[in-house]
Residue frames as qw, qx, qy, qz and C-alpha x, y, z in Angstrom:
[[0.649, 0.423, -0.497, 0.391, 69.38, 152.48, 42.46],
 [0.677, -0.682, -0.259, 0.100, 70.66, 151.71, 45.86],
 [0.091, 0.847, -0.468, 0.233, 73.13, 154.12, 47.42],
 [0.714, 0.204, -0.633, 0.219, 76.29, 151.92, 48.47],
 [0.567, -0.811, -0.143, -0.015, 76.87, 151.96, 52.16],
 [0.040, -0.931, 0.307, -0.194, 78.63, 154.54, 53.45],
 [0.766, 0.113, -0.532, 0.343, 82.16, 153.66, 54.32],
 [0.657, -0.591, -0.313, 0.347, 83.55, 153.34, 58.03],
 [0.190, 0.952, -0.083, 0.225, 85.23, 156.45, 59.32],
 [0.585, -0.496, 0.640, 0.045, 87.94, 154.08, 61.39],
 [0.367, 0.481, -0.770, -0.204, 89.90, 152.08, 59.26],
 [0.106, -0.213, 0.891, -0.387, 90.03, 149.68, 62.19],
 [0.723, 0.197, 0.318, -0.581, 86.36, 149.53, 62.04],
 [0.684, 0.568, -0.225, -0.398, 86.95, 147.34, 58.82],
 [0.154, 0.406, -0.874, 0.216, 89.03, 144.79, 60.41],
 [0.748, -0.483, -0.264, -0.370, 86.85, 142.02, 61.71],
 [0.487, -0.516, 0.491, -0.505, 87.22, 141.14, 65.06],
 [0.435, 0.008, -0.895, -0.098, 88.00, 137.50, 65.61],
 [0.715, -0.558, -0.096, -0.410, 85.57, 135.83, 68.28],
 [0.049, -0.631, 0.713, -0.303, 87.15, 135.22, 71.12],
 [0.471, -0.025, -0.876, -0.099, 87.61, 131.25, 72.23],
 [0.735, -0.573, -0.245, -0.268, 85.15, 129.86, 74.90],
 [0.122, -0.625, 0.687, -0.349, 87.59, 130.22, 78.15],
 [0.864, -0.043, -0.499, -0.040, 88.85, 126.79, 79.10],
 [0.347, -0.784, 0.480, -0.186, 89.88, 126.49, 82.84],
 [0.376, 0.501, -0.770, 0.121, 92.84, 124.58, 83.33],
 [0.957, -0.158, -0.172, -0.173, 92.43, 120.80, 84.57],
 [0.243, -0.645, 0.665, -0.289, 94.62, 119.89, 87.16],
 [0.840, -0.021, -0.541, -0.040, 95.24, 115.91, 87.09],
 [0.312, 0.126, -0.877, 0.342, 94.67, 113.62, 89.59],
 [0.217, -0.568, -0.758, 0.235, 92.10, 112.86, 92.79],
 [0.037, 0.215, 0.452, -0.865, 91.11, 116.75, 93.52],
 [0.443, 0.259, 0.092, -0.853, 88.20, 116.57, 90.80],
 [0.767, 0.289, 0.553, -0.151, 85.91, 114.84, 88.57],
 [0.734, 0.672, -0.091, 0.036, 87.93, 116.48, 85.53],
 [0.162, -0.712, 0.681, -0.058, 91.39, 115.39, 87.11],
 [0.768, -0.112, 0.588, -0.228, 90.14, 112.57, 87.52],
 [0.840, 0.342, 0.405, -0.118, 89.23, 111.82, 84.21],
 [0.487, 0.803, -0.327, -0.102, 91.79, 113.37, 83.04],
 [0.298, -0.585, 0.734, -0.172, 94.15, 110.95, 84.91],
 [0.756, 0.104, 0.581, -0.284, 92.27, 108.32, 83.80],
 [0.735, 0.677, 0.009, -0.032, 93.12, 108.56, 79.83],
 [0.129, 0.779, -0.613, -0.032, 96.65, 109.53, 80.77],
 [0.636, -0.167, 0.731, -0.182, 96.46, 105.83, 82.60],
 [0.835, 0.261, 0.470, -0.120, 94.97, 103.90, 79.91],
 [0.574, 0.769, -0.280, 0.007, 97.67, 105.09, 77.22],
 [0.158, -0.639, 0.729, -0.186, 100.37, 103.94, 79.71],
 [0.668, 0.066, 0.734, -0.107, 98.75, 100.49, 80.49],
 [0.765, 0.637, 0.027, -0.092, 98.05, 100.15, 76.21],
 [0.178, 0.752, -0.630, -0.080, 102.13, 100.45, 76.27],
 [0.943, -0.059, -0.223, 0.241, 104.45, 97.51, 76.06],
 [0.477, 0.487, -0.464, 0.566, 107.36, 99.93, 77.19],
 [0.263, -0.599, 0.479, -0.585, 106.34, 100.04, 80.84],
 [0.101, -0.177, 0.973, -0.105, 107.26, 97.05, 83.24],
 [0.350, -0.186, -0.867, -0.303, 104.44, 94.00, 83.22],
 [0.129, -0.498, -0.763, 0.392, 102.76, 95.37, 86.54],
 [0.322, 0.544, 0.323, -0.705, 101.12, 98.27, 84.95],
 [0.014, 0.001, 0.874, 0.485, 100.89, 96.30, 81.32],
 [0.420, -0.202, -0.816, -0.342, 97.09, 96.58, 81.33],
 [0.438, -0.513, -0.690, 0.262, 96.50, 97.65, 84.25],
 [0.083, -0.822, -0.294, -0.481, 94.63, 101.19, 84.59],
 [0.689, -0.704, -0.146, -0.087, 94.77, 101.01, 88.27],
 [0.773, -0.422, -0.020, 0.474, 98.09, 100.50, 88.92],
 [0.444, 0.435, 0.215, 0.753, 99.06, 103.11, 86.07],
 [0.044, -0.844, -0.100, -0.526, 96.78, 105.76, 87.77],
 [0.628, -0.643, -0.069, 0.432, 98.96, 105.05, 91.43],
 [0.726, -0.068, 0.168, 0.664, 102.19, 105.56, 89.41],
 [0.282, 0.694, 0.344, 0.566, 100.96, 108.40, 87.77],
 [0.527, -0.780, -0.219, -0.256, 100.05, 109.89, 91.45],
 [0.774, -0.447, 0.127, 0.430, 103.42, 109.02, 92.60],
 [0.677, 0.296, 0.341, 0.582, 104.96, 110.83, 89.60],
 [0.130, 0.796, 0.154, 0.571, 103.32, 113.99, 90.02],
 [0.509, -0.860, -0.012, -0.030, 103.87, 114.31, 93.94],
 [0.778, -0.115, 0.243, 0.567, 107.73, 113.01, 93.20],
 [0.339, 0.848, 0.024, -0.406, 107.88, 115.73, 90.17],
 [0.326, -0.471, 0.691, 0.441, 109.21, 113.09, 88.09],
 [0.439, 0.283, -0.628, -0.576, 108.75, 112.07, 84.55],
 [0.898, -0.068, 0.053, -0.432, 105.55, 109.33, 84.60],
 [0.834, 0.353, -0.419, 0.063, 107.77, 106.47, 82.49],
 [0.173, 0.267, -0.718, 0.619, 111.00, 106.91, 85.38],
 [0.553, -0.379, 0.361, -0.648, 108.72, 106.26, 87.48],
 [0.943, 0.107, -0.053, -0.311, 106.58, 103.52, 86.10],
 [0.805, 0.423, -0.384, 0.162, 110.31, 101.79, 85.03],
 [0.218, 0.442, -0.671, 0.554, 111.83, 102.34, 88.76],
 [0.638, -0.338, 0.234, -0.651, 108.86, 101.07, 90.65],
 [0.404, 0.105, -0.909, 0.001, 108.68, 97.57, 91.60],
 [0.636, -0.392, -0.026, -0.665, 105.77, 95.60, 93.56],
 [0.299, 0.076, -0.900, 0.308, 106.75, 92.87, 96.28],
 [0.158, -0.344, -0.844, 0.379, 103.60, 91.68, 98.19],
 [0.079, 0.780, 0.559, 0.271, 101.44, 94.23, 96.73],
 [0.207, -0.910, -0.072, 0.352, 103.27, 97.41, 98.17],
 [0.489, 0.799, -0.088, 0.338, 105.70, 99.84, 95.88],
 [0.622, -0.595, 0.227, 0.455, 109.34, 100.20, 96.37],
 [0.136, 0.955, -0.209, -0.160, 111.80, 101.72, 94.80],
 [0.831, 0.230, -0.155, 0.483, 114.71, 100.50, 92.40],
 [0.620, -0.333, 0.004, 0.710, 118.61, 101.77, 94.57],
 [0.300, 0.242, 0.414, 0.825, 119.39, 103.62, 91.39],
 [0.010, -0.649, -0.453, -0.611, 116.28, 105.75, 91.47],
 [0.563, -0.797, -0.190, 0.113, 116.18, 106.37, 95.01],
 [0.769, -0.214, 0.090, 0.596, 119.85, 107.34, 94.94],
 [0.258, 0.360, 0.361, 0.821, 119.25, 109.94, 91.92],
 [0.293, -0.800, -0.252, -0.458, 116.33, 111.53, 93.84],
 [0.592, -0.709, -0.137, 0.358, 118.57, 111.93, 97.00],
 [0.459, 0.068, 0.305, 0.832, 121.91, 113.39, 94.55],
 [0.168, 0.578, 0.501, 0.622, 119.43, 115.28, 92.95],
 [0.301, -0.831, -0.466, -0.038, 117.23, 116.87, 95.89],
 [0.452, 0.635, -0.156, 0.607, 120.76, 119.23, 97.12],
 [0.662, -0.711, -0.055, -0.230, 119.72, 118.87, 101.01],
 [0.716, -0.526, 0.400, 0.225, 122.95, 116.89, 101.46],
 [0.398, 0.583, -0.585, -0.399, 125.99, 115.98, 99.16],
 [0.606, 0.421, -0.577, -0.349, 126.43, 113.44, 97.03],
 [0.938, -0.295, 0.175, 0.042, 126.32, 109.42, 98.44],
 [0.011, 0.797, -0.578, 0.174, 129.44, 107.70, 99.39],
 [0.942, -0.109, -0.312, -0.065, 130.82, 104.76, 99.87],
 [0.024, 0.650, -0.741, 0.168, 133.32, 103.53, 102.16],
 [0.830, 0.077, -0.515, -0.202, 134.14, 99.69, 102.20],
 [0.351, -0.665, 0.520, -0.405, 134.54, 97.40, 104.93],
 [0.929, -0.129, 0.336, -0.089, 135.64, 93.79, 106.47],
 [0.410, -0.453, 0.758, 0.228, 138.50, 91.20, 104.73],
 [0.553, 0.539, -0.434, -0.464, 138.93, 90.15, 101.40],
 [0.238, 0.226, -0.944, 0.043, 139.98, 86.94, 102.93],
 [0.185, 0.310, 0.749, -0.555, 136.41, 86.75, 104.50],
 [0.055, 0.287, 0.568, 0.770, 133.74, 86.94, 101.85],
 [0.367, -0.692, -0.615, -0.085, 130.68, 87.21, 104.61],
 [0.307, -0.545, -0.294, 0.723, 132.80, 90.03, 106.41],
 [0.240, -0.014, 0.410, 0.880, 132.78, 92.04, 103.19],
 [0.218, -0.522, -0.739, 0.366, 131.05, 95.47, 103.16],
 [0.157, 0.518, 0.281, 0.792, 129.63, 98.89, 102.99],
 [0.082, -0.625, -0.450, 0.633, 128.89, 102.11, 104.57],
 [0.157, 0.633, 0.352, 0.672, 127.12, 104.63, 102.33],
 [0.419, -0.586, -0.184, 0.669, 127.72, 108.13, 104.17],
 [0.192, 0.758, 0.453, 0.429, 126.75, 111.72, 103.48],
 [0.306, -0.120, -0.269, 0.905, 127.33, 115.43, 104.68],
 [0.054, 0.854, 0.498, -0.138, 124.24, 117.94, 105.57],
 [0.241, 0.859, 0.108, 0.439, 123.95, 121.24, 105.15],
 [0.459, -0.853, 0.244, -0.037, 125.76, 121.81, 108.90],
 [0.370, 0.647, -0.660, 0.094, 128.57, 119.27, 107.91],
 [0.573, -0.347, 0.724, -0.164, 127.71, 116.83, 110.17],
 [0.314, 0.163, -0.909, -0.221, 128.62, 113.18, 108.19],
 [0.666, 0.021, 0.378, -0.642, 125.65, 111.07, 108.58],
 [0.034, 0.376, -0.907, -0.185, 126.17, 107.32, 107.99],
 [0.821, -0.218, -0.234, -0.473, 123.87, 104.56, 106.90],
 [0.829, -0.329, 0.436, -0.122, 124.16, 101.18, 109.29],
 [0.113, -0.322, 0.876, 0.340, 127.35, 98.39, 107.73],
 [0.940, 0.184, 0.189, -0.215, 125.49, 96.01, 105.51],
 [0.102, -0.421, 0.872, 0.229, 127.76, 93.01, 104.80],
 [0.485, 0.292, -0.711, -0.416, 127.48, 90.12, 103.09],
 [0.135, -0.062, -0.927, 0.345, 126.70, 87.81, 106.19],
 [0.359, 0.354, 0.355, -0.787, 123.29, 90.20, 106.31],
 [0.377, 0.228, -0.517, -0.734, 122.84, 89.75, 102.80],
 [0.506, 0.041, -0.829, -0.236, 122.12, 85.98, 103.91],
 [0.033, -0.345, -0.771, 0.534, 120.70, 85.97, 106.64],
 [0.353, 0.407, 0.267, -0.799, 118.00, 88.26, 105.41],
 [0.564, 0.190, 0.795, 0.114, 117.90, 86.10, 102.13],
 [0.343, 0.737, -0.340, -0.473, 118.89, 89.01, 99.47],
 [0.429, -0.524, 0.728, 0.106, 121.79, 86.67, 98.99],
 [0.298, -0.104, 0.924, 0.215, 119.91, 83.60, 97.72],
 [0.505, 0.535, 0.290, -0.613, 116.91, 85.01, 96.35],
 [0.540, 0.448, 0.612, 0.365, 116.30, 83.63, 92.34],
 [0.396, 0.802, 0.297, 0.333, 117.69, 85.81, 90.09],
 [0.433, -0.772, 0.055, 0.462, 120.07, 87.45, 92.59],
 [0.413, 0.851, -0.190, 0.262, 122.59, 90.09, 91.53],
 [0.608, -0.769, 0.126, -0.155, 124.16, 89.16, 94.71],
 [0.894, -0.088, 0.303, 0.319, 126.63, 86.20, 94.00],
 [0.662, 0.380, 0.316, 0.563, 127.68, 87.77, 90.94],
 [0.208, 0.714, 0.034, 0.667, 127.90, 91.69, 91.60],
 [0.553, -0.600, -0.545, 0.193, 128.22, 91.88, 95.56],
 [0.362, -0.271, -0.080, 0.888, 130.17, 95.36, 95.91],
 [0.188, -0.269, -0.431, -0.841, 127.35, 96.94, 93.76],
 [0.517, -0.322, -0.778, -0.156, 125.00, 95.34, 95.86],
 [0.636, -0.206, -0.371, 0.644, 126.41, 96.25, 98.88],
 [0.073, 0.028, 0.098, 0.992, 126.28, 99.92, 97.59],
 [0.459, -0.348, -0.377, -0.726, 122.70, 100.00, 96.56],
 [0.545, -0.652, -0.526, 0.014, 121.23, 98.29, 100.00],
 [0.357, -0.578, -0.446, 0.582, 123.26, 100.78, 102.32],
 [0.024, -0.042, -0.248, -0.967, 122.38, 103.78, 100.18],
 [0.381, -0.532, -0.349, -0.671, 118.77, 103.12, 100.43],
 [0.572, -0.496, -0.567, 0.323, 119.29, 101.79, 104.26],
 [0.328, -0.205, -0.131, 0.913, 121.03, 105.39, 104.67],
 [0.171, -0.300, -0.527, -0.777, 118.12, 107.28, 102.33],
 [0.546, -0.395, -0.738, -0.025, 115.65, 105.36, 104.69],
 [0.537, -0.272, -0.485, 0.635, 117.34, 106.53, 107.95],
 [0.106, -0.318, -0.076, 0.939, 117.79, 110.48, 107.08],
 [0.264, 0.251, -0.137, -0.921, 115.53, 111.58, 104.58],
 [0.296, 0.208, 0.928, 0.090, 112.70, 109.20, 104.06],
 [0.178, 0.643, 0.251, -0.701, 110.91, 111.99, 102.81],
 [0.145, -0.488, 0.587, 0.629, 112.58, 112.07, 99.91],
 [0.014, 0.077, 0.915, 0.396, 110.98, 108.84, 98.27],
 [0.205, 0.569, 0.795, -0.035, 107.35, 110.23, 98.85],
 [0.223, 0.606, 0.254, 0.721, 108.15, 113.77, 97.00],
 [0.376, -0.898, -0.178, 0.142, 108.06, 115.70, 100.70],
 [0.301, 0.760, -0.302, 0.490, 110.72, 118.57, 100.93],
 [0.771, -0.398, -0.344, 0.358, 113.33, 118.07, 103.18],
 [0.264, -0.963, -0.055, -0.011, 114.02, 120.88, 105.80],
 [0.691, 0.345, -0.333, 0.541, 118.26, 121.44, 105.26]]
C-alpha cells in the first residue's frame, strides 16, 4: 500500500501559483520603430476600409498613416482629424472651425473675436478683424479681410463657394486662421506655444 503524500505544512503552499504572462513591452505607434510602424499601419488600413472618413483617405493607407501622424503630434482624436483635414494641390490644411477649436482650446491666449468692419451700403468694403489677448494683455489682431480680398484672391468665386451666400461667417473663418497663422502657427503642427 502506498503511503499518501504527506501534506504541505503552509497552507499557501497548496495554492497554485498562476504563471506569470510573457512581459509585453509597450508599442509606441508611428515612424520610431518597426513595431510602430506596423502598428500604425493596421490602425491605417481600418481607417481607409471606412466610408466615414472624407474620400481622400477612402482607401488610401498612405494618406491615413499621415493623418494618423498628424493626430498623434496634434493630441487629437484620429477621425477629427481625418474629417478637418482637407488636400488642395497635394498639401494638408486645415478646416477654420478646427483650427479655431485648437487655438480656444490650447489657453495661451483668450478666446477669438470678432470685430466687423466697412459699409453695409458697400458689399466689397464689408469685413473682419479676428483679435485676441495674450497672457501679458497685449490685443493682437489678425490683418482686415474684406470682401474685395475675397475676390481678388478668388475665395469669392470659387465652385461651391460659401462665400456669396454666408459672407460674415466667411469673413470670420479666413481672419481667424489669417490671425492663428500670424501668432501662433505652432499651434496647427501640435508645437507648444511659449505664453
Amino acid at each position: 500500500m502506498n503511503d499518501p503524500a504527506p501534506l504541505a505544512e503552509d497552507p499557501a503552499e497548496l495554492i497554485a501559483t498562476p504563471t506569470p504572462a510573457p512581459s509585453r513591452e509597450m508599442v509606441t505607434m508611428g515612424f520610431q520603430s518597426g513595431a510602430g510602424f506596423d502598428q500604425l499601419q493596421r490602425v491605417a488600413k481600418c481607417f481607409a476600409a471606412s466610408t466615414m472618413v472624407p474620400k481622400e483617405f477612402v482607401g488610401n493607407v498612405a494618406n491615413c498613416i499621415i493623418a494618423l501622424n498628424m493626430a498623434q503630434r496634434l493630441g487629437r482624436d484620429p477621425l477629427m482629424v481625418m474629417q478637418s483635414l482637407f488636400i488642395v494641390n497635394g498639401r494638408p490644411g486645415w478646416s477654420a472651425q478646427f483650427l479655431i477649436a485648437l487655438f480656444n482650446d490650447h489657453g495661451a491666449f483668450t478666446p477669438i473675436r470678432w470685430r466687423e468692419c466697412g459699409s453695409l451700403d458697400d458689399i466689397d468694403s464689408m469685413g473682419a478683424v479676428a483679435f485676441t489677448f495674450d497672457s501679458q494683455g497685449e490685443c493682437l489682431e489678425s490683418a482686415e479681410v474684406n470682401i474685395a480680398m475675397a475676390k481678388a484672391e478668388g475665395w469669392f468665386g470659387k465652385n461651391g463657394s460659401k462665400w456669396p451666400t454666408m459672407p460674415r461667417q466667411m469673413l470670420r473663418y479666413r481672419s481667424a486662421t489669417m490671425l492663428i497663422k500670424a501668432f501662433a502657427p505652432g499651434i496647427a503642427f501640435g508645437l507648444d506655444i511659449d505664453e
